[in-house]
PDB file of the backbone (N, CA, C, O) and the ligand in Angstrom, with CONECT records:
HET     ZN  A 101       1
ATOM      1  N   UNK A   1     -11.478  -9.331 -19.391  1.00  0.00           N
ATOM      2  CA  UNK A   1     -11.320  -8.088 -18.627  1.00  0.00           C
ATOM      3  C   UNK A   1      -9.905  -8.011 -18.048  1.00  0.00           C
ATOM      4  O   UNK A   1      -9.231  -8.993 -17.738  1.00  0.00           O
ATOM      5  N   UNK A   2      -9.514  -6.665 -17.933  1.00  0.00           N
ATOM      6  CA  UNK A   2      -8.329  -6.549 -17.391  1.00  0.00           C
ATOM      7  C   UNK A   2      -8.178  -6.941 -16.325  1.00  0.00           C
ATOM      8  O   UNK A   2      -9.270  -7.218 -15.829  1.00  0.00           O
ATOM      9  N   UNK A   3      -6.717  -7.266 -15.152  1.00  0.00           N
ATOM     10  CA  UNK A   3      -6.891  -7.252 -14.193  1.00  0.00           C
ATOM     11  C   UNK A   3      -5.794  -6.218 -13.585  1.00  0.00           C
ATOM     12  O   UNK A   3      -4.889  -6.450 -14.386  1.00  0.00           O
ATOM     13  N   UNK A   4      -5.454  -5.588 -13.024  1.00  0.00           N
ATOM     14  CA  UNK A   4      -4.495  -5.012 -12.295  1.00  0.00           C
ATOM     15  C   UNK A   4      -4.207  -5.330 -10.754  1.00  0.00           C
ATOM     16  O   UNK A   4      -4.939  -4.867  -9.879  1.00  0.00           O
ATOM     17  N   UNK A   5      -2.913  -6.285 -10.412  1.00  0.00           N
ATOM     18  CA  UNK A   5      -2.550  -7.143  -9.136  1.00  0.00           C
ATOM     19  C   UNK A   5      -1.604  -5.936  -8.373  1.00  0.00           C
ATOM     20  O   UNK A   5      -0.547  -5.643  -8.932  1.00  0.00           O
ATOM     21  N   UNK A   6      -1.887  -5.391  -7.389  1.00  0.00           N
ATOM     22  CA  UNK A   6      -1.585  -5.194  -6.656  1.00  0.00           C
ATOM     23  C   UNK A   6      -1.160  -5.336  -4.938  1.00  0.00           C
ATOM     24  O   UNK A   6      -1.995  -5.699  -4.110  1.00  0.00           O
ATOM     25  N   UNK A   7       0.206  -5.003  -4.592  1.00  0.00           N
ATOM     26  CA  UNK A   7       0.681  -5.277  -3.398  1.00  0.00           C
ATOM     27  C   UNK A   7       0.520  -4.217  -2.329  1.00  0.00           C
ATOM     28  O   UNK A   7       1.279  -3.272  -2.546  1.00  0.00           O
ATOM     29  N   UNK A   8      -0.207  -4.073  -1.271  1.00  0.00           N
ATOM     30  CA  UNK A   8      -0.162  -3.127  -0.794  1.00  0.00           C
ATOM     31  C   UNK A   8       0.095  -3.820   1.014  1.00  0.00           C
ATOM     32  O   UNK A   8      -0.630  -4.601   1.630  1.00  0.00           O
ATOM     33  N   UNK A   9       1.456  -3.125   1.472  1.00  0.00           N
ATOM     34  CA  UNK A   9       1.423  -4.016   2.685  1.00  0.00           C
ATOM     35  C   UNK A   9       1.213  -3.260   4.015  1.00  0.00           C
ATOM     36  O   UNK A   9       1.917  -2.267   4.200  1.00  0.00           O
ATOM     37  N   UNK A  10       0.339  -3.614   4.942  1.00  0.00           N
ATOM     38  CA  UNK A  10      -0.220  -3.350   6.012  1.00  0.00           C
ATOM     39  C   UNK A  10       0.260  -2.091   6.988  1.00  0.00           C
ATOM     40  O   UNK A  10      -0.169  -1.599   8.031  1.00  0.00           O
ATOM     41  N   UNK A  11       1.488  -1.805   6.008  1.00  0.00           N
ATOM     42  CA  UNK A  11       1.967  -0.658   6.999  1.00  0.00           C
ATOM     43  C   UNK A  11       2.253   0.659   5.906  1.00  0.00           C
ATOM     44  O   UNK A  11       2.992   1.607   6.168  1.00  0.00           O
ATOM     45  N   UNK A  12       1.680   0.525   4.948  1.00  0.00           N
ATOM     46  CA  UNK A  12       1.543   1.123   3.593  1.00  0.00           C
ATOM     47  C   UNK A  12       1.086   2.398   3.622  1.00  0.00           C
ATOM     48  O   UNK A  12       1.346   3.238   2.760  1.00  0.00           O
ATOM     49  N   UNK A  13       0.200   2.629   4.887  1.00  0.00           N
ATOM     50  CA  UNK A  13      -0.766   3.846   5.062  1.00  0.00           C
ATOM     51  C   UNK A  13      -1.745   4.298   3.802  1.00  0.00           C
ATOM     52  O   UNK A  13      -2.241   5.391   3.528  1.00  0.00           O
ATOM     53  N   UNK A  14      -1.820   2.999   3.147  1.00  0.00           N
ATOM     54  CA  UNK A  14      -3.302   2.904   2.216  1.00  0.00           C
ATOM     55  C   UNK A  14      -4.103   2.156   2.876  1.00  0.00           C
ATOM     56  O   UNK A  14      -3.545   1.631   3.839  1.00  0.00           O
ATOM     57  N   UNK A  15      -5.611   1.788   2.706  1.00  0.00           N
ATOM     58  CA  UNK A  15      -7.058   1.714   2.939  1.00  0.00           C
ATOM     59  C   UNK A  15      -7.054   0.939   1.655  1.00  0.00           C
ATOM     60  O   UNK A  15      -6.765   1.593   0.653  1.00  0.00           O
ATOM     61  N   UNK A  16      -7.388  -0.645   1.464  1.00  0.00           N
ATOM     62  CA  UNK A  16      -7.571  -1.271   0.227  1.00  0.00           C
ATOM     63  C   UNK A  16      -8.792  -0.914  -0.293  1.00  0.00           C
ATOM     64  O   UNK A  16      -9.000  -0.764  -1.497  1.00  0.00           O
ATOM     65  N   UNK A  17      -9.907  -0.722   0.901  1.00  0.00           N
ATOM     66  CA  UNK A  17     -11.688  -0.011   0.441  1.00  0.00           C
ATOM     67  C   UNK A  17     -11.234   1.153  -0.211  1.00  0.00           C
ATOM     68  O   UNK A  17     -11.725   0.981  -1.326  1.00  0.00           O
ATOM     69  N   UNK A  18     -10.590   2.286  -0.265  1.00  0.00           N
ATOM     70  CA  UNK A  18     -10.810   3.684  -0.521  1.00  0.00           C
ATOM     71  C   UNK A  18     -10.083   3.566  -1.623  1.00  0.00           C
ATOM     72  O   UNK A  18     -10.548   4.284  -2.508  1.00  0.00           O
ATOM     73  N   UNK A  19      -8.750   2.724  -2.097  1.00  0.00           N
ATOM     74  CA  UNK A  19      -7.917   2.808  -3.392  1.00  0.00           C
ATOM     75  C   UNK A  19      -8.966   2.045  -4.166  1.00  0.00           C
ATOM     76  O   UNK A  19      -9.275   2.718  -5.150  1.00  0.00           O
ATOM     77  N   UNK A  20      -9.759   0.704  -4.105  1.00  0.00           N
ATOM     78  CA  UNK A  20     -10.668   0.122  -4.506  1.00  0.00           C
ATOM     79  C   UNK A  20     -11.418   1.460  -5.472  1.00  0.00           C
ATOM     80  O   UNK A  20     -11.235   1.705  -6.664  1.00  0.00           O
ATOM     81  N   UNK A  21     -12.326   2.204  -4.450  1.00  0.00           N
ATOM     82  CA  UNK A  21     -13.511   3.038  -4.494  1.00  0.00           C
ATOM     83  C   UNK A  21     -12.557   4.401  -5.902  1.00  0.00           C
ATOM     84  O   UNK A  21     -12.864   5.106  -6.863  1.00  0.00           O
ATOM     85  N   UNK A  22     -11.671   4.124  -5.301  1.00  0.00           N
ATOM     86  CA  UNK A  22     -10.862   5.278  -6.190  1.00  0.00           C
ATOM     87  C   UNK A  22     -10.709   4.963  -7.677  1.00  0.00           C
ATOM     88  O   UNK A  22     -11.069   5.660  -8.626  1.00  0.00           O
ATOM     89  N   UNK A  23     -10.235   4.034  -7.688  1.00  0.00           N
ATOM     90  CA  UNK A  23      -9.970   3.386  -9.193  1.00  0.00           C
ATOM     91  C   UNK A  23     -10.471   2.966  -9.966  1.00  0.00           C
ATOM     92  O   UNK A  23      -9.771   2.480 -10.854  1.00  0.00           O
ATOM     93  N   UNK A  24     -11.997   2.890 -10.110  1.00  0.00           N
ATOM     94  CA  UNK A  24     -12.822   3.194 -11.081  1.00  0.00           C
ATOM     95  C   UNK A  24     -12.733   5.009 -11.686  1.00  0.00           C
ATOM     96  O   UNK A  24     -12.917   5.427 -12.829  1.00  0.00           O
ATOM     97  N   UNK A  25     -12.410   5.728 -10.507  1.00  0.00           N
ATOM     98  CA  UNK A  25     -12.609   7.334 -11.252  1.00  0.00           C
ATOM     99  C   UNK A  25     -10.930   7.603 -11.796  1.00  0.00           C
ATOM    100  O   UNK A  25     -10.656   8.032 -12.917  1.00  0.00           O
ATOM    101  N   UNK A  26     -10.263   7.369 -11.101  1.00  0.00           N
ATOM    102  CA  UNK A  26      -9.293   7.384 -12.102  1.00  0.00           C
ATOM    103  C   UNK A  26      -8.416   6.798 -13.112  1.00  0.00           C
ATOM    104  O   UNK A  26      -7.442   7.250 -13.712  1.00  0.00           O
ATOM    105  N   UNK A  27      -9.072   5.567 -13.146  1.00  0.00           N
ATOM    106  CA  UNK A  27      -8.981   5.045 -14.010  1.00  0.00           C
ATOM    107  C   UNK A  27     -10.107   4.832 -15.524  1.00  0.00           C
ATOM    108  O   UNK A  27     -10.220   3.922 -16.345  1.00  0.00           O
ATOM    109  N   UNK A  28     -10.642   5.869 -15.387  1.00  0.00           N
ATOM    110  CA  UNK A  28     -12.194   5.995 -16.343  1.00  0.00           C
ATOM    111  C   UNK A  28     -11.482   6.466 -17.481  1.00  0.00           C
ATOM    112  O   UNK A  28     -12.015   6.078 -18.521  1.00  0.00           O
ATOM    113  N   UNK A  29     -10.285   7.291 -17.689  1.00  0.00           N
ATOM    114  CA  UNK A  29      -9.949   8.343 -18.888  1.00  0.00           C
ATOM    115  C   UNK A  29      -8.825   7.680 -19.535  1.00  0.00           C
ATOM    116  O   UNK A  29      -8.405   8.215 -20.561  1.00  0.00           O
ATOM    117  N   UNK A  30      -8.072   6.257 -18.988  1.00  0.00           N
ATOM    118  CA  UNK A  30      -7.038   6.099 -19.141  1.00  0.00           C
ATOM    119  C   UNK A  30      -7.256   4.443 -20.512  1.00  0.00           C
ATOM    120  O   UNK A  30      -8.392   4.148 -20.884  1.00  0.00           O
ATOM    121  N   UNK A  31      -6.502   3.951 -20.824  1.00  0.00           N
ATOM    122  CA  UNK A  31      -5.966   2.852 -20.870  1.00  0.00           C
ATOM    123  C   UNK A  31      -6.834   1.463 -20.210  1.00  0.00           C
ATOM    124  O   UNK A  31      -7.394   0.568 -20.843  1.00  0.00           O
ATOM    125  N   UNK A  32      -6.705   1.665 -18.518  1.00  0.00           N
ATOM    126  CA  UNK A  32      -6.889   0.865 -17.835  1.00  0.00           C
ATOM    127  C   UNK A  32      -8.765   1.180 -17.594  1.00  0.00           C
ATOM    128  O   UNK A  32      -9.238   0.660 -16.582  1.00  0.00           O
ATOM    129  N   UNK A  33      -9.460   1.758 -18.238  1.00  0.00           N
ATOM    130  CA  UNK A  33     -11.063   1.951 -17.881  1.00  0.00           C
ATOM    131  C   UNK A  33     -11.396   0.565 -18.191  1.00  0.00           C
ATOM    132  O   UNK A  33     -11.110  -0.015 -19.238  1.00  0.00           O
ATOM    133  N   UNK A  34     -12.206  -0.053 -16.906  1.00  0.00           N
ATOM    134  CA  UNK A  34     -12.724  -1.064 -17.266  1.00  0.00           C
ATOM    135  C   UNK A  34     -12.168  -2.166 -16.431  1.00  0.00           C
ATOM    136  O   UNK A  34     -12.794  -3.054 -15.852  1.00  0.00           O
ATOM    137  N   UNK A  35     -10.660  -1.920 -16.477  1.00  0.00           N
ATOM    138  CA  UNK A  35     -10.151  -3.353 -15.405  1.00  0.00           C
ATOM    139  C   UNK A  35     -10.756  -3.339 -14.271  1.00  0.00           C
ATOM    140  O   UNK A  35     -11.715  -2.611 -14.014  1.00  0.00           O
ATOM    141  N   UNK A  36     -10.082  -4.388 -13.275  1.00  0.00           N
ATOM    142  CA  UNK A  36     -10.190  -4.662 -12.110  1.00  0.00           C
ATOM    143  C   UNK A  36      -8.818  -4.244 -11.403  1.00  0.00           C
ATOM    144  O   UNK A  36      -7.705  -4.233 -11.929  1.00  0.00           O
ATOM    145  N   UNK A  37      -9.180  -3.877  -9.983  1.00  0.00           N
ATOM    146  CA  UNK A  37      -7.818  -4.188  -9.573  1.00  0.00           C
ATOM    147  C   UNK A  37      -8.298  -4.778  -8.416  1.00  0.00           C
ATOM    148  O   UNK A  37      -9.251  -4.474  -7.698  1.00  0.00           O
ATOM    149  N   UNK A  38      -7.284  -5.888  -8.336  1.00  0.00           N
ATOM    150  CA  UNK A  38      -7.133  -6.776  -7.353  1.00  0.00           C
ATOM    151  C   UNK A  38      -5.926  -6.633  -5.928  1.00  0.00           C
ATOM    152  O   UNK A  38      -4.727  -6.612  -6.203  1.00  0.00           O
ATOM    153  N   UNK A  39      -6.245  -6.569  -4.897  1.00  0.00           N
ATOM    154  CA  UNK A  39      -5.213  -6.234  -3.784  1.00  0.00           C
ATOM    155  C   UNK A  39      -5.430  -7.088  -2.864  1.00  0.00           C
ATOM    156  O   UNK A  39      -6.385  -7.452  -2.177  1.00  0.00           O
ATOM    157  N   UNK A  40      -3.523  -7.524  -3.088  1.00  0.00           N
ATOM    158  CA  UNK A  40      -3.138  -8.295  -2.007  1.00  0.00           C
ATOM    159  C   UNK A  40      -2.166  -7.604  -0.973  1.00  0.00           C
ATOM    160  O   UNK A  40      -1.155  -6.937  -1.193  1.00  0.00           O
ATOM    161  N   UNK A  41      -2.814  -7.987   0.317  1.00  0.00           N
ATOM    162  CA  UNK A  41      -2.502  -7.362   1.421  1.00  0.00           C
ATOM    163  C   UNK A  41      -0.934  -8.272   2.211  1.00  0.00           C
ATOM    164  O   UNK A  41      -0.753  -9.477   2.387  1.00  0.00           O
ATOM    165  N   UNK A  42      -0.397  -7.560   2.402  1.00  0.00           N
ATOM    166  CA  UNK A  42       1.069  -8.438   2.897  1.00  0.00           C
ATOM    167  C   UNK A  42       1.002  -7.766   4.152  1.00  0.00           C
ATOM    168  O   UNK A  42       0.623  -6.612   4.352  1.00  0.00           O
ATOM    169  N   UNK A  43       1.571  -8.941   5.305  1.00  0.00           N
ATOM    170  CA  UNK A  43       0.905  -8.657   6.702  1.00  0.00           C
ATOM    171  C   UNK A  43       2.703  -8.204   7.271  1.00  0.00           C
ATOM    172  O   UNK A  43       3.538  -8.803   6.593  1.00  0.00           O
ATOM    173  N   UNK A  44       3.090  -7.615   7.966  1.00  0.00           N
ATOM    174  CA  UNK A  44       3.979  -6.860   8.649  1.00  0.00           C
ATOM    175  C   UNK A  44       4.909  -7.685   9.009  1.00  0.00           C
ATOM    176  O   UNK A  44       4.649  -8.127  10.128  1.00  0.00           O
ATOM    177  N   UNK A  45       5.982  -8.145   8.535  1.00  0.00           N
ATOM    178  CA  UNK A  45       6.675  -9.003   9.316  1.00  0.00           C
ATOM    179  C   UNK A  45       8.207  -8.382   9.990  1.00  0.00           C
ATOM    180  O   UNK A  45       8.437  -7.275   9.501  1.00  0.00           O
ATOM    181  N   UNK A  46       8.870  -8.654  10.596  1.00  0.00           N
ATOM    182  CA  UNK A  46       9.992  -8.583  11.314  1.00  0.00           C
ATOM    183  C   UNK A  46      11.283  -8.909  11.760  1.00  0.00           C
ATOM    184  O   UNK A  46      11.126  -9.792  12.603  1.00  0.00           O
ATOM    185  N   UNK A  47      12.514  -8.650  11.630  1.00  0.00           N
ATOM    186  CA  UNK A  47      13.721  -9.550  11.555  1.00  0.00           C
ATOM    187  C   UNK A  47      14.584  -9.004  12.952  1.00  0.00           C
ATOM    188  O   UNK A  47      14.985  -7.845  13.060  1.00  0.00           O
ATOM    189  N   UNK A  48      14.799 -10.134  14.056  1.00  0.00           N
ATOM    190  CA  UNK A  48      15.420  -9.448  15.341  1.00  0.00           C
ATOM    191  C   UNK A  48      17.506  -9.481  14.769  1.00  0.00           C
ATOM    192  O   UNK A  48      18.434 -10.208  14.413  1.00  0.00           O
ATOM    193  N   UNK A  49      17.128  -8.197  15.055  1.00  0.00           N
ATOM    194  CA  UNK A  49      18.800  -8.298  14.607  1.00  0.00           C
ATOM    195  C   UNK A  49      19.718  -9.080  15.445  1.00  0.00           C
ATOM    196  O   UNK A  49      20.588  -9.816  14.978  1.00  0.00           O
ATOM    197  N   UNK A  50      19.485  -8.889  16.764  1.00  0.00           N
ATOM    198  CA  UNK A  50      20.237  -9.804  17.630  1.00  0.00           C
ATOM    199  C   UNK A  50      20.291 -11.392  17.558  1.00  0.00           C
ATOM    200  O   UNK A  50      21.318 -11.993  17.872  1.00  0.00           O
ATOM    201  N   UNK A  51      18.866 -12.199  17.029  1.00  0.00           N
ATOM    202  CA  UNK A  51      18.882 -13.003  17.450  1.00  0.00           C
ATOM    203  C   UNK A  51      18.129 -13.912  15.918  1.00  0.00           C
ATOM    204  O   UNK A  51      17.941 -15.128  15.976  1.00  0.00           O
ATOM    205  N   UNK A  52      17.872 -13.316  14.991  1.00  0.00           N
ATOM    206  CA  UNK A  52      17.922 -13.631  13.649  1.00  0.00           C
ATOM    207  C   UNK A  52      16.799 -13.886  13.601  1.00  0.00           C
ATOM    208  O   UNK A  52      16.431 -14.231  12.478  1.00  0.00           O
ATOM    209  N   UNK A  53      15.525 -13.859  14.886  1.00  0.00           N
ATOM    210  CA  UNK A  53      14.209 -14.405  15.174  1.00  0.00           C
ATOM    211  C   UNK A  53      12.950 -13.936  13.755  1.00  0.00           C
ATOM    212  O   UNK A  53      12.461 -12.821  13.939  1.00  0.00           O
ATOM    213  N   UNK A  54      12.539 -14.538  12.698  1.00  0.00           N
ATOM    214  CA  UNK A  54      11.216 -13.609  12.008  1.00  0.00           C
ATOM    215  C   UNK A  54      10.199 -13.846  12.720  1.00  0.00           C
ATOM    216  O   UNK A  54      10.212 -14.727  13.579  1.00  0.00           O
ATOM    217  N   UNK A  55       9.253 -13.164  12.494  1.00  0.00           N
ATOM    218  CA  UNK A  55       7.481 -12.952  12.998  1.00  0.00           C
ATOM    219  C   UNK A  55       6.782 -12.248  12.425  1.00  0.00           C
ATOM    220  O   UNK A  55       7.009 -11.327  11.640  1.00  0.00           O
ATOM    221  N   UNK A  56       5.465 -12.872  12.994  1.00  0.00           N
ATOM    222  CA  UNK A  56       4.653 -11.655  11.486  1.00  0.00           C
ATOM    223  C   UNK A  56       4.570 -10.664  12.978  1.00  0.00           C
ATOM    224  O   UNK A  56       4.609 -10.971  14.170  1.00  0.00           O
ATOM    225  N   UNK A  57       4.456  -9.519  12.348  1.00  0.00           N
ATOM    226  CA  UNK A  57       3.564  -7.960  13.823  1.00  0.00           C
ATOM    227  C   UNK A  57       2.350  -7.871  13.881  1.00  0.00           C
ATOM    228  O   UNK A  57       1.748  -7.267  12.993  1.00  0.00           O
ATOM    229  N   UNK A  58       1.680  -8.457  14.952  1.00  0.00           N
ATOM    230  CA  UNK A  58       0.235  -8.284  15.408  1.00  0.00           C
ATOM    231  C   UNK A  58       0.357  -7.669  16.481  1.00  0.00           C
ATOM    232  O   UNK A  58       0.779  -8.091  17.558  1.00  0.00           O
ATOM    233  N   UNK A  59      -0.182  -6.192  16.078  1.00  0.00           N
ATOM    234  CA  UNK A  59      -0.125  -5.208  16.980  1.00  0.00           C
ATOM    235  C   UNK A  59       0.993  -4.083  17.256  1.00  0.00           C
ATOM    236  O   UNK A  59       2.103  -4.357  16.800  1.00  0.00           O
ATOM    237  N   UNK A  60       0.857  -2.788  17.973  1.00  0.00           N
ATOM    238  CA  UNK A  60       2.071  -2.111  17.800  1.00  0.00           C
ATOM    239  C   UNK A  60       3.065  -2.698  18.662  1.00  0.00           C
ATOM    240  O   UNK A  60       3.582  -1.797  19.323  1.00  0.00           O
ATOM    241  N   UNK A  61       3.741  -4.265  19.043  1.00  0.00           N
ATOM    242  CA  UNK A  61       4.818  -4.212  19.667  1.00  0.00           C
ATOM    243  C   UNK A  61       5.483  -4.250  18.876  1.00  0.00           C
ATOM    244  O   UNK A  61       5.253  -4.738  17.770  1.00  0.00           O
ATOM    245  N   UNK A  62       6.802  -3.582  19.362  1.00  0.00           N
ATOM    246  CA  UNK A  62       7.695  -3.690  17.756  1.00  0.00           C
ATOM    247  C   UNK A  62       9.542  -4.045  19.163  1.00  0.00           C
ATOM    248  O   UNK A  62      10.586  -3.429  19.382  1.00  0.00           O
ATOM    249  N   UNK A  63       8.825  -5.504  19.745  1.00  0.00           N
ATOM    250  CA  UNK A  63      10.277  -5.765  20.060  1.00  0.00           C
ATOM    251  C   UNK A  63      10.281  -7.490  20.065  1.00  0.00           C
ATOM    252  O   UNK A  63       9.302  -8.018  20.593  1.00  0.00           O
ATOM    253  N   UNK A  64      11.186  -8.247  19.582  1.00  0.00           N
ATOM    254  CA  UNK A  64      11.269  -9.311  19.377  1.00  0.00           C
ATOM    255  C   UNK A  64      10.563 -10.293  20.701  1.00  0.00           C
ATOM    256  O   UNK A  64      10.374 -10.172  21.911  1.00  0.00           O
ATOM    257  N   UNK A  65      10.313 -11.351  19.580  1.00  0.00           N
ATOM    258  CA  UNK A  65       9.382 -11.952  20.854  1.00  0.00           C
ATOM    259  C   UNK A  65      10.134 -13.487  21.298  1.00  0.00           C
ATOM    260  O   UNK A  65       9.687 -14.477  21.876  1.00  0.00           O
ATOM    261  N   UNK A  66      11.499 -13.150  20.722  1.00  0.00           N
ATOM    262  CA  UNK A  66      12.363 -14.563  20.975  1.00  0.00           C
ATOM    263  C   UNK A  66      12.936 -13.861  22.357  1.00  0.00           C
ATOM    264  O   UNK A  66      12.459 -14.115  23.463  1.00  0.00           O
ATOM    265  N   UNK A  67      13.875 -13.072  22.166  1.00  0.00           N
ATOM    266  CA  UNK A  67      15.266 -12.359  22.910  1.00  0.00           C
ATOM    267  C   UNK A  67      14.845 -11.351  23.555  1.00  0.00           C
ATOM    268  O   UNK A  67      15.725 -10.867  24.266  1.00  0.00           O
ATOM    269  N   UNK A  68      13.428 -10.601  23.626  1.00  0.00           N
ATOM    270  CA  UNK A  68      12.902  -9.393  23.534  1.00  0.00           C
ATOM    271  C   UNK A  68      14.035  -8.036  23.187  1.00  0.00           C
ATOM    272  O   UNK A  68      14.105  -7.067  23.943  1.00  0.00           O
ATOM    273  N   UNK A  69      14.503  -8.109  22.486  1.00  0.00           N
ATOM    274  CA  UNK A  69      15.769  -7.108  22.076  1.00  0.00           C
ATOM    275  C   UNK A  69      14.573  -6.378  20.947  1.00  0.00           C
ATOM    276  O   UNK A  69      13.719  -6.825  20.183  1.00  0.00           O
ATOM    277  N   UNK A  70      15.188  -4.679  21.438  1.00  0.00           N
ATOM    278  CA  UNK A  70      14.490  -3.614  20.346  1.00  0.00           C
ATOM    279  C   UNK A  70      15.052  -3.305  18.917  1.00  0.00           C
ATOM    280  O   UNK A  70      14.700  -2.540  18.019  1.00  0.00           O
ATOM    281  N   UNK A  71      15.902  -4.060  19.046  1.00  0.00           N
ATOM    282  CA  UNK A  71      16.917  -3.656  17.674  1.00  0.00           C
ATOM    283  C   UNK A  71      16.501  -4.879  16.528  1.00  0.00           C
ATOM    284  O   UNK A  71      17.095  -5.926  16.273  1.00  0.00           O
ATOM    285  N   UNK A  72      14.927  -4.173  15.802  1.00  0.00           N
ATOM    286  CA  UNK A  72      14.533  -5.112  14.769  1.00  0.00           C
ATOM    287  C   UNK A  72      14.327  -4.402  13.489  1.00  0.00           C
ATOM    288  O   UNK A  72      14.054  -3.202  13.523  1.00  0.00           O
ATOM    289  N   UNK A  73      14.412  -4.912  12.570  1.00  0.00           N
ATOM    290  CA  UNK A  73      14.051  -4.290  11.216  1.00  0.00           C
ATOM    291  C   UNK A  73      12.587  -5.157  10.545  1.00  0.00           C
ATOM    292  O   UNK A  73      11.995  -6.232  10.646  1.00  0.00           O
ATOM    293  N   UNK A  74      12.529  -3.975   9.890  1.00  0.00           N
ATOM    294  CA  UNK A  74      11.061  -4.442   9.256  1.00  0.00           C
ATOM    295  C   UNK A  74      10.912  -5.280   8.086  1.00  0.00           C
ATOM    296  O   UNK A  74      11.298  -4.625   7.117  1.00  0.00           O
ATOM    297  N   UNK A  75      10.478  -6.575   7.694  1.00  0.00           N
ATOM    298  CA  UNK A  75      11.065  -6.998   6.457  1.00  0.00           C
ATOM    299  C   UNK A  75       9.906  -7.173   5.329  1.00  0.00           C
ATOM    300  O   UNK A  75      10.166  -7.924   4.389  1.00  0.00           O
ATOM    301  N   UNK A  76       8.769  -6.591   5.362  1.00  0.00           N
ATOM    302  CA  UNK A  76       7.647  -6.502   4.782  1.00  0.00           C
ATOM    303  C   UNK A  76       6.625  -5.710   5.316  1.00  0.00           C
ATOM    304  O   UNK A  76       6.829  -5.286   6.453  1.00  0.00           O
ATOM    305  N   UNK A  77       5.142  -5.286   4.544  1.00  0.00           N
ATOM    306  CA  UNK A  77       4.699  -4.225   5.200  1.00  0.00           C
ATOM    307  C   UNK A  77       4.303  -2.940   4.848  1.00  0.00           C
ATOM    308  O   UNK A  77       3.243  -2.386   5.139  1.00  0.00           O
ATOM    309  N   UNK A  78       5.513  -2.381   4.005  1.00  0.00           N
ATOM    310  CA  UNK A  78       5.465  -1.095   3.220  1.00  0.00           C
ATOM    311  C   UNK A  78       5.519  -1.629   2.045  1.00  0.00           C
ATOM    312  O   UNK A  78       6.362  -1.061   1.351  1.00  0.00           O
ATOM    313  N   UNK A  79       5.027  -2.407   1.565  1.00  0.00           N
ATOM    314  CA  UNK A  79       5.011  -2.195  -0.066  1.00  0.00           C
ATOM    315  C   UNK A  79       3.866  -1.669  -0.854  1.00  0.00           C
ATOM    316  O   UNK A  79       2.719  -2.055  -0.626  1.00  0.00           O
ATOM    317  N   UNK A  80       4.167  -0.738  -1.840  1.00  0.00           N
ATOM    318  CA  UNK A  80       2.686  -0.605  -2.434  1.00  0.00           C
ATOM    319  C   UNK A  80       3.186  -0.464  -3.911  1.00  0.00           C
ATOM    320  O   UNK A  80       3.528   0.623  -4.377  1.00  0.00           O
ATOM    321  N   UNK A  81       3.212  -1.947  -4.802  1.00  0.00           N
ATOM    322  CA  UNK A  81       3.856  -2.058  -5.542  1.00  0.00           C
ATOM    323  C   UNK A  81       2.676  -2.936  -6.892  1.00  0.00           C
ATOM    324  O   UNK A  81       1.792  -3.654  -6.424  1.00  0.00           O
ATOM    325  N   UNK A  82       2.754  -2.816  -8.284  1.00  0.00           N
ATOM    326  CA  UNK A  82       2.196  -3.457  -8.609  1.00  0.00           C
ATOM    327  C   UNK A  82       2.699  -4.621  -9.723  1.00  0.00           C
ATOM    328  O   UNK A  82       3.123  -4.305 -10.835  1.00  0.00           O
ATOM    329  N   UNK A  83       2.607  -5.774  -9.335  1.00  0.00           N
ATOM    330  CA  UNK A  83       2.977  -7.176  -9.450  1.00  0.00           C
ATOM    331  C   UNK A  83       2.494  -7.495 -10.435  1.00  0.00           C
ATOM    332  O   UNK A  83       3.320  -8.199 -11.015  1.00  0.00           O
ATOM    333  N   UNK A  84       1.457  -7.386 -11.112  1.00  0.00           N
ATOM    334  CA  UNK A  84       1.678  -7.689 -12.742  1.00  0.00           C
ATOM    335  C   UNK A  84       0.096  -7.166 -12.869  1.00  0.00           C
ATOM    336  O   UNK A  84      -0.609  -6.737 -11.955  1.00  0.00           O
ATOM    337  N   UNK A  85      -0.375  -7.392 -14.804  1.00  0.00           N
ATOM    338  CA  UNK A  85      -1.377  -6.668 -15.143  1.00  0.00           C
ATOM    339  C   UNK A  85      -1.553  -7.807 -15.918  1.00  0.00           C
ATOM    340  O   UNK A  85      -0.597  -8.450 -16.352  1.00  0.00           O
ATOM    341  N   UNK A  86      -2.870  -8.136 -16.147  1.00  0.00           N
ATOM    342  CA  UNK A  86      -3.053  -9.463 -16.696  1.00  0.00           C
ATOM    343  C   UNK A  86      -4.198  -8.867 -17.913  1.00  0.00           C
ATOM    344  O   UNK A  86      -5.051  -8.027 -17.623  1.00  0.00           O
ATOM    345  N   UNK A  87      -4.046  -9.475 -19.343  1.00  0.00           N
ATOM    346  CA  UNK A  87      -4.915  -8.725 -19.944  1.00  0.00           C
ATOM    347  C   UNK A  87      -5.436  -9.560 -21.203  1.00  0.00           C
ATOM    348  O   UNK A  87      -4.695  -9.916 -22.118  1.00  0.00           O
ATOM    349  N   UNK A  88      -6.807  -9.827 -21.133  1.00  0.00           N
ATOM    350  CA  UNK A  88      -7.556 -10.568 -21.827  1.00  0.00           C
ATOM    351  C   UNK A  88      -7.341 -10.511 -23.164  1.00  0.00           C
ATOM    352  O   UNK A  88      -7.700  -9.422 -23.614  1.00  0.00           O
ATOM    353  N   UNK A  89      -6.718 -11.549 -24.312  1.00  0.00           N
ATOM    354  CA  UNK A  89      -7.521 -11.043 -25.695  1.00  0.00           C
ATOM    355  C   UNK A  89      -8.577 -12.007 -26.503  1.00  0.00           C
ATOM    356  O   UNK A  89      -9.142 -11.591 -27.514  1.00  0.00           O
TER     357      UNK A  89
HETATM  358 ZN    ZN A 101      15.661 -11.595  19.122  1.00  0.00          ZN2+
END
C-alpha cells in the first residue's frame, strides 16, 4: 500500500483529524486512491534574536524565555509540506 508522509507543523492552521477524514474523498479519483497518509506533526519552535536562545512554544508566549527579549523568529511550525511517498511493488 501506498504511503503518503506528510509534515504539517503546529502553527499550520490545519487539523491532522479533518485532512486525515479528507483524504480518502479526495483522493478516491486520483492516482493516490487507496494510500495512506501519514502526518507528522512538528511542534513550534523559536530563535531569540538577541540572545541566540532556541525553545520549543508551549503556549501563546511568544517572548524568549532566556533574556525575555520580544524580538524572536519562528524556526518551525508552519510547514505543511510533503516529505516523501513511499510505494509498494
Ligand atoms: Zn533571548
Amino acid at each position: 500500500m501506498e504511503r503518503v508522509n506528510l509534515k504539517v507543523g503546529k502553527l499550520a492552521a490545519v487539523v491532522p483529524q479533518s485532512l486525515l477524514f479528507c483524504y480518502d474523498i479526495i483522493s478516491r479519483d486520483t492516482p493516490l486512491a487507496g494510500s495512506r497518509l501519514h502526518i507528522e506533526e512538528i511542534p513550534v519552535t523559536a530563535r531569540c534574536n538577541d540572545c541566540g536562545h532556541d525553545w520549543t512554544v508551549e503556549g501563546p508566549v511568544f517572548r524568549c524565555p532566556g533574556c525575555d527579549s520580544g524580538s524572536i523568529q519562528l524556526t518551525s511550525g508552519q510547514e505543511l509540506e510533503i516529505t516523501s511517498i513511499e510505494i509498494e511493488d
